[in-house]
C-alpha positions in Angstrom: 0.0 0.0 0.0 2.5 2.2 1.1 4.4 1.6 -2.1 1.0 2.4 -3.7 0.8 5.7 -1.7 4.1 6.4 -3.0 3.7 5.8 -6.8 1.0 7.7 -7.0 2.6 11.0 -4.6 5.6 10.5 -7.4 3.0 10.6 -10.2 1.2 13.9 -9.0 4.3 15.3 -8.2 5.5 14.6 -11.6 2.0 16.2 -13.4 2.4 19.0 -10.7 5.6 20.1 -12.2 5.1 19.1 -16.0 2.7 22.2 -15.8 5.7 24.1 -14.5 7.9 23.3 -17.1 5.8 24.3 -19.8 4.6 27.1 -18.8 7.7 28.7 -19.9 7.6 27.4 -23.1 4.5 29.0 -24.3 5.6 32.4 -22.9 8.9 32.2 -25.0 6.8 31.3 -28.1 5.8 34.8 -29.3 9.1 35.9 -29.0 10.2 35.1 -33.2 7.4 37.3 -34.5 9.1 40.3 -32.3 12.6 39.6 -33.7 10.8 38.8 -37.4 9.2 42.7 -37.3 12.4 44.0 -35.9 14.3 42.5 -38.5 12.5 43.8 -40.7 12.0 47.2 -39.4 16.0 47.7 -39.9 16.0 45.8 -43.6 13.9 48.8 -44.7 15.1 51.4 -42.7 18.4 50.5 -45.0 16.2 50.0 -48.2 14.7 53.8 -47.4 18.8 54.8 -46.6 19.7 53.5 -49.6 16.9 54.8 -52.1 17.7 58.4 -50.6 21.1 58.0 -50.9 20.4 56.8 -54.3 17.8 60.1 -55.1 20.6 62.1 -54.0 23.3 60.6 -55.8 21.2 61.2 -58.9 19.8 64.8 -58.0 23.6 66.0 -57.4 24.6 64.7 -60.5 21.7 66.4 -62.6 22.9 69.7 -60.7 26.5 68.8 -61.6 25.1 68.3 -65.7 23.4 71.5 -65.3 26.1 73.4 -64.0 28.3 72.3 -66.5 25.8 72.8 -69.1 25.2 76.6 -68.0 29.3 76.8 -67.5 29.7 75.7 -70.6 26.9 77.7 -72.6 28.2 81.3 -70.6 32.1 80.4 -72.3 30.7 81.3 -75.3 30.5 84.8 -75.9 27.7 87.0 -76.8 28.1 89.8 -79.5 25.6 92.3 -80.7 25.3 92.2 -84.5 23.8 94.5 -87.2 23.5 95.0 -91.2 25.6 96.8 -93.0 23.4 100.1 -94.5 23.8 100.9 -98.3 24.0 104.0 -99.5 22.4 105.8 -102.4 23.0 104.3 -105.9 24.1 108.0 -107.2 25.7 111.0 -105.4 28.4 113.5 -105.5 31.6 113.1 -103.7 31.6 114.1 -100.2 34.6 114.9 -98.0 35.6 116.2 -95.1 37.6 119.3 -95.0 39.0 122.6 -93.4 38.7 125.6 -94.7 42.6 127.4 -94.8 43.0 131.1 -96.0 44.7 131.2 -99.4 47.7 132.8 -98.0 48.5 133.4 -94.4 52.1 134.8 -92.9 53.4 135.2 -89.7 54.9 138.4 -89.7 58.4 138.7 -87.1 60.5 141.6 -86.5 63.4 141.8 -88.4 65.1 144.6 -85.7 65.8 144.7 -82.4 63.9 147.4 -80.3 60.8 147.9 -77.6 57.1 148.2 -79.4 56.2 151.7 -79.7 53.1 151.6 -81.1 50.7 149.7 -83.3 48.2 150.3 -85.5 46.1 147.3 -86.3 44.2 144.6 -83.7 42.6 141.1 -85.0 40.2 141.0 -87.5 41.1 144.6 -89.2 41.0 144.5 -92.8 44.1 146.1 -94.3 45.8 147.0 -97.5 49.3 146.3 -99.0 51.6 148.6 -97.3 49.4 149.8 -94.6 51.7 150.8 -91.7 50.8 147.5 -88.7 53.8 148.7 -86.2 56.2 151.0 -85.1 59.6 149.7 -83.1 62.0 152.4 -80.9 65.5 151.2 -82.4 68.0 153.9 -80.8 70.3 151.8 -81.1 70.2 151.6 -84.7 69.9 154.8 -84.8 73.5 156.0 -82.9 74.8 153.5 -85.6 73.4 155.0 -88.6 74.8 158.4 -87.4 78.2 156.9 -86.7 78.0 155.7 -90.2 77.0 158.7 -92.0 80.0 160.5 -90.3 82.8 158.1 -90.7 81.3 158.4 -94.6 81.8 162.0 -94.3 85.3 161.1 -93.0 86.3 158.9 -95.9 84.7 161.7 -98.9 86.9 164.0 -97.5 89.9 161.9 -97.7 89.1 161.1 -101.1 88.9 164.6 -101.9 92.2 165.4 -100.7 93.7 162.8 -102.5 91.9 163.7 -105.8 93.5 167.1 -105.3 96.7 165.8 -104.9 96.8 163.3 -107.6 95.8 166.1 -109.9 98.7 168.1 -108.9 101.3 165.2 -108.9 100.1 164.9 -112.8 101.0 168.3 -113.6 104.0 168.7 -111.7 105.0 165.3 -113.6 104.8 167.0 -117.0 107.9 169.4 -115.9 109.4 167.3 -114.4 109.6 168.6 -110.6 108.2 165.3 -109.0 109.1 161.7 -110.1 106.6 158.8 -111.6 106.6 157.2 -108.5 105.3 160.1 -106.5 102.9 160.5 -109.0 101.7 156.9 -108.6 101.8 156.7 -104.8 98.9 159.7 -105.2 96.9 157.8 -107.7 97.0 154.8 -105.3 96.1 156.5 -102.6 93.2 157.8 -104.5 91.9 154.9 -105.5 92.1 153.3 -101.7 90.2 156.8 -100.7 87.4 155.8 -103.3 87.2 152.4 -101.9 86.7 153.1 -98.1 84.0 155.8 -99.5 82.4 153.3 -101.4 82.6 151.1 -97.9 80.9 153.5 -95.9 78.2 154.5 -98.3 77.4 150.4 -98.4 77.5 150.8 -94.3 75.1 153.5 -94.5 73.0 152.0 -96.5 73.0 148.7 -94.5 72.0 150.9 -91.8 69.1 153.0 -93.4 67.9 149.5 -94.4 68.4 148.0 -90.9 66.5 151.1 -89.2 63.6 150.9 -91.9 62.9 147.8 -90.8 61.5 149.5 -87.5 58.5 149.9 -89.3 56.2 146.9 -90.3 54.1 147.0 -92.8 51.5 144.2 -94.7 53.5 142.5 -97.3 49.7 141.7 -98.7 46.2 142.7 -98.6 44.3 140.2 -96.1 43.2 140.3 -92.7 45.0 140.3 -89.0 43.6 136.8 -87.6 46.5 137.3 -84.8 48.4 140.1 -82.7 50.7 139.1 -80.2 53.1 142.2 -78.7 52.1 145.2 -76.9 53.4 148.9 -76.3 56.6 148.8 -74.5 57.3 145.0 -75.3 60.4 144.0 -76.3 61.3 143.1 -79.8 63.9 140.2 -80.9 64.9 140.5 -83.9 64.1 137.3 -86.5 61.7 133.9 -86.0 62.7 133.1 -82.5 58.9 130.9 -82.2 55.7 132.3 -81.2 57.2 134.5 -78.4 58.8 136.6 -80.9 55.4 136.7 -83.0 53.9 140.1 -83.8 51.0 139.7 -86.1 49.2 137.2 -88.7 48.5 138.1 -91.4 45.5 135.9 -93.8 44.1 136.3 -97.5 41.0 135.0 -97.3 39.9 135.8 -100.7 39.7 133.3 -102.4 39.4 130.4 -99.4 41.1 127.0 -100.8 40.2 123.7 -99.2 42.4 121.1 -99.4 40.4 117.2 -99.5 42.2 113.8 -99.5 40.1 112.0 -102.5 40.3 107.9 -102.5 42.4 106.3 -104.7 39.5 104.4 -106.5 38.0 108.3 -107.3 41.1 109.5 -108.0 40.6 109.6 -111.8 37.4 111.5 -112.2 39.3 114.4 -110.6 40.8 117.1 -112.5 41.8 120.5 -112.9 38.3 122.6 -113.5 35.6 120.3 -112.1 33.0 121.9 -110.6 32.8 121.9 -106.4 30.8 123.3 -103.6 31.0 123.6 -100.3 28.0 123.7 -97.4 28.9 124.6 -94.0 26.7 123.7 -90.7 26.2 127.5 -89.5 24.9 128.2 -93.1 22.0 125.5 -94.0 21.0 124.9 -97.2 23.6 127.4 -98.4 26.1 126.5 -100.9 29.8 127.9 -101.6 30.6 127.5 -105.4 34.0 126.7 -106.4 36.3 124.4 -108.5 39.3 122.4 -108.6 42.4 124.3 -108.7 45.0 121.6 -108.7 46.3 117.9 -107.7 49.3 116.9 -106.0 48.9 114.3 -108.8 50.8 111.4 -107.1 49.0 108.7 -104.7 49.7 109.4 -101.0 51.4 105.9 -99.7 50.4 106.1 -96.2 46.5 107.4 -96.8 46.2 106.2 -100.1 44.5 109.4 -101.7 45.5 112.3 -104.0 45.3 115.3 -102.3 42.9 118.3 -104.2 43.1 121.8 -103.8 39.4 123.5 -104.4 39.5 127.4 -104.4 36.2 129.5 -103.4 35.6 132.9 -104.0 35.1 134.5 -100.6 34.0 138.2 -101.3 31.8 138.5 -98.4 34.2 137.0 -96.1 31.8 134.7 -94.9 34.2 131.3 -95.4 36.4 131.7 -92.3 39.9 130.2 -92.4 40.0 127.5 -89.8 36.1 126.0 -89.9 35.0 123.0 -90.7 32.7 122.2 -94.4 31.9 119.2 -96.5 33.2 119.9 -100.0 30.9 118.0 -102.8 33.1 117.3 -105.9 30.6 117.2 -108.5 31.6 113.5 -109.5 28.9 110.5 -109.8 29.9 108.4 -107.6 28.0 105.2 -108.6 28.0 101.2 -107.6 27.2 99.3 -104.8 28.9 100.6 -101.3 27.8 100.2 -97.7 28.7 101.7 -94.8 29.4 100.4 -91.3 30.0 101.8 -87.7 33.8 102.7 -87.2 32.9 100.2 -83.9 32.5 97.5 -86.1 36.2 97.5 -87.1 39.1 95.3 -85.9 42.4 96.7 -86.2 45.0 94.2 -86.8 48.5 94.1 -88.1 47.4 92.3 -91.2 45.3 94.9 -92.3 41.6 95.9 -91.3 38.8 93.6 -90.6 35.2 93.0 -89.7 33.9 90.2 -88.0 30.9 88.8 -89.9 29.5 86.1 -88.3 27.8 83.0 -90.2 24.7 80.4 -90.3 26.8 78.1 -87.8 27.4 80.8 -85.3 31.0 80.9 -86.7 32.8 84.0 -86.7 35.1 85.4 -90.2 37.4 88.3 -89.7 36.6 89.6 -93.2 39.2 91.9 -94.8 37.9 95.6 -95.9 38.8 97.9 -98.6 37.8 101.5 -97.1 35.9 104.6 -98.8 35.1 107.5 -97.5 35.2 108.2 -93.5 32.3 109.7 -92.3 33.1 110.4 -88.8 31.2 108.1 -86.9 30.6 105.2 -89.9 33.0 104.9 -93.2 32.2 103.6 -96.7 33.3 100.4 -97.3 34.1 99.4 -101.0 34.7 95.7 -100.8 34.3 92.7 -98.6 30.7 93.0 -97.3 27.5 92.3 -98.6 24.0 93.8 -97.2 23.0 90.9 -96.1 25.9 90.0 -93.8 26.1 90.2 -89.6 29.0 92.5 -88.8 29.8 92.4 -85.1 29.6 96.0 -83.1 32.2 96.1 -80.9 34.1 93.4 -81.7 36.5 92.1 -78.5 40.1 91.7 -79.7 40.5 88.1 -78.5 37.8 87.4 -81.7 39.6 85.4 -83.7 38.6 83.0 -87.2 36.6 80.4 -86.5 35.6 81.2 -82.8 31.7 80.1 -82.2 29.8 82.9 -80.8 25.9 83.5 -79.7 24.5 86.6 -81.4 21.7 89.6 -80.5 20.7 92.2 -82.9 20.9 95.8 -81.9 17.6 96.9 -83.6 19.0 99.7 -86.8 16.9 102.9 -87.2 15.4 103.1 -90.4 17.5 105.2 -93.1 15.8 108.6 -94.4 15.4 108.6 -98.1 17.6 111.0 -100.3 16.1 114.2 -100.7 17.8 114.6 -104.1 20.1 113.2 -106.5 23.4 115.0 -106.3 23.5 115.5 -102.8 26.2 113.9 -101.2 26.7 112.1 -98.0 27.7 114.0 -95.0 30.8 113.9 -92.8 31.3 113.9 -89.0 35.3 114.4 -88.8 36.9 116.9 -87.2 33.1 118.6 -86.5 31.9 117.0 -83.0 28.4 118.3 -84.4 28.2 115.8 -86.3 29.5 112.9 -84.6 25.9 111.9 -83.6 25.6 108.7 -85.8 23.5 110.5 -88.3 23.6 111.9 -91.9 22.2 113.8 -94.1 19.4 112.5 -96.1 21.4 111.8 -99.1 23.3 109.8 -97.6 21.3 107.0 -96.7 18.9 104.4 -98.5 15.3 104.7 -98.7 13.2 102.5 -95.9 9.7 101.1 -95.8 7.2 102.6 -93.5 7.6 100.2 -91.1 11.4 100.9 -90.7 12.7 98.0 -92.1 14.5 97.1 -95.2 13.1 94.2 -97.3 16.6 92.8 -97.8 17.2 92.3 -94.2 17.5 89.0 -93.0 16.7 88.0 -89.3 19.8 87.5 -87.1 21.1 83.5 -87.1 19.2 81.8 -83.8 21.5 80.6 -80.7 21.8 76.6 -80.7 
């Protein structure tokens, strides 16, 4: 029984702790799903590291394209481009000139002395001869008297040895002197003469000297300049502009001198009829002609310089100012004209940069016309139709691709006649405004463009 008891007190104990034992066991079963999530939980935390990593990998690198992209499209320069403008098909000659009296002459001292008075100031008319200064020369003037006696001195020698020759010559013919007294007189006469002679020539040289105090116009024509005062003191010859007294200009007939182009040289000549029109006088015209031709080709300008003489009787033309002289030449054939801006100056010669359909630039050698102060005539080496770069950047060079923007032209007045010829802004800043007279320029459309233009080449 007891071993009965015991059996069973085994058994229960043995159930009574099998309940123990697995009790733990299904507590630790829900543990994998917690490990599974948290496993998973890290996987896509990576996955989501990754993927941004990955977005900004590829957003850097499309900011890296794009920087480059824009890097490389601002190394290519940008130039402003326009048209060339044609000018009339027909017009006279037109240069630039300045007017120069027909003869003008500084006028020095030719005596030393202190200004004692004068006669004329600037712009008085005066005749040949006409009195202009008086200069105190006492100097001079002790000399001349010095002269005058020691000339007195020598006649009165000679005198004495006239009379003494004479008598020598009939004492000779009885015999009471001998030949050689009688030749020692005639010498001595003869060297009498000669110092006479001597100080006649001294006091001549003198009188000529002293007239000199007195200056007079070698010419009819107008004082432009008057540099001494009363009292100043004179230096004798051309010691510069200190020693300057007056200036002295003809200004009747005014010449002109132009520099014609080689290519018009030979419609000039001697007699062909000229004009000139002058800014303070519009619509006023100055009729001249040709006078003469240096006849030879300049080397360094290539022109032939022209002389064109005006009458000036009313004194209107005033040496010094500025006119565009019309050569009455028909100047015919296509020609253009381009902003002096639009020219590169190299050591090969001039050139324009013309840029083409492939965004290419050209440096496109010129042959130059006329210069028109702010554009010049170009005879060769453009075409209407081509882009000319303004302001061209001297590290432009063949071949160099470029991006382009056109500078908007204003539209060209049409010529008021035919005959009129282009205008000129050198030497005359009242010009130099970019404009010309109506001549000059083509005729436009009403809407301001011209119907040969082409649009400028589009940036790739």
């Amino acid at each position: 029984m007891s071993q009965d008891v015991m059996e069973q007190k085994e058994q229960r104990t043995t159930r009574d702790r099998e309940p123990v034992r697995e009790q733990p066991r299904t507590q630790q079963a829900p543990r994998k799903p917690e490990r599974s999530r948290l496993f998973l939980v890290l996987v896509l935390v990576a996955l989501l590291l990754v993927v941004a990593g990955g977005i900004t990998l590829l957003m850097r690198r499309s900011q890296y394209k794009a920087l480059a992209k824009e890097t490389e499209a601002l190394a290519v320069p940008t130039v402003s481009v326009v048209h060339p403008v044609a000018e009339a098909d027909s017009e006279d000659l037109v240069l630039p000139s300045t007017l120069q009296a027909y003869v003008e002459s500084p006028i020095y001292a030719r005596i030393n002395g202190y200004l004692k008075k004068w006669y004329h100031d600037i712009g008085s008319r005066v005749n040949k001869g006409d009195l202009l200064a008086e200069i105190d020369t006492p100097e001079v003037a002790q000399e001349l008297e010095q002269s005058r006696a020691e000339l007195g001195t020598a006649q009165a020698n000679q005198n004495l040895s006239q009379i003494t020759a004479s008598r020598y010559e009939g004492l000779l013919k009885t015999d009471s002197v001998s030949k050689q007294e009688v030749d020692n007189a005639s010498g001595d006469l003869a060297a009498k003469r000669a110092n006479t002679q001597s100080a006649e020539a001294n006091v001549r040289r003198l009188q000529e000297t002293e007239s000199f105090r007195h200056i007079y116009a070698p010419f009819s024509g107008v004082i432009t300049r008057r540099n001494v005062d009363i009292g100043n003191l004179i230096n004798a010859g051309n010691g510069g502009s200190a020693q300057l007294l007056f200036t002295l200009a003809q200004t009747d007939p005014i010449r002109v001198f132009v520099n014609v182009p080689e290519v018009y040289a030979p419609a000039i000549h001697q007699g062909l009829g000229a004009y000139l029109e002058l800014q303070q006088y519009p619509g006023q015209k100055f009729y001249g002609e040709v006078a003469r031709t240096a006849d030879s080709i300049d080397l360094n300008t290539r022109t032939l310089l022209t002389e064109v003489d005006v009458p000036n009787k009313s004194g209107q033309l005033l040496p010094g100012g500025y006119a565009q002289v019309h050569l009455e030449v028909k100047v015919s054939g296509s020609r253009l004209e381009v902003p002096v801006n639009a020219l590169l100056f190299r050591s090969e010669g001039l050139r324009a940069v013309v840029i083409d359909d492939n965004h290419k630039t050209h440096l496109q050698p010129l042959t130059i016309g006329r210069d028109y102060g702010t554009t010049l005539e170009v005879l060769q080496g453009l075409k209407p139709a081509d882009w000319i770069v303004i302001n061209p950047a001297d590290s432009l060079d063949e071949g160099v691709r470029v991006n382009v923007k056109q500078i908007a032209q204003p539209p060209a007045p049409a010529p008021a006649s035919t005959g009129t010829g282009a205008s000129s802004g050198q030497g005359n800043p009242a010009t130099n405004n970019g404009t010309r007279p109506p001549s000059g320029m083509p005729a436009a459309n009403p809407n301001g463009n011209n119907n040969n233009r082409q649009p400028a080449p589009k940036n790739q």
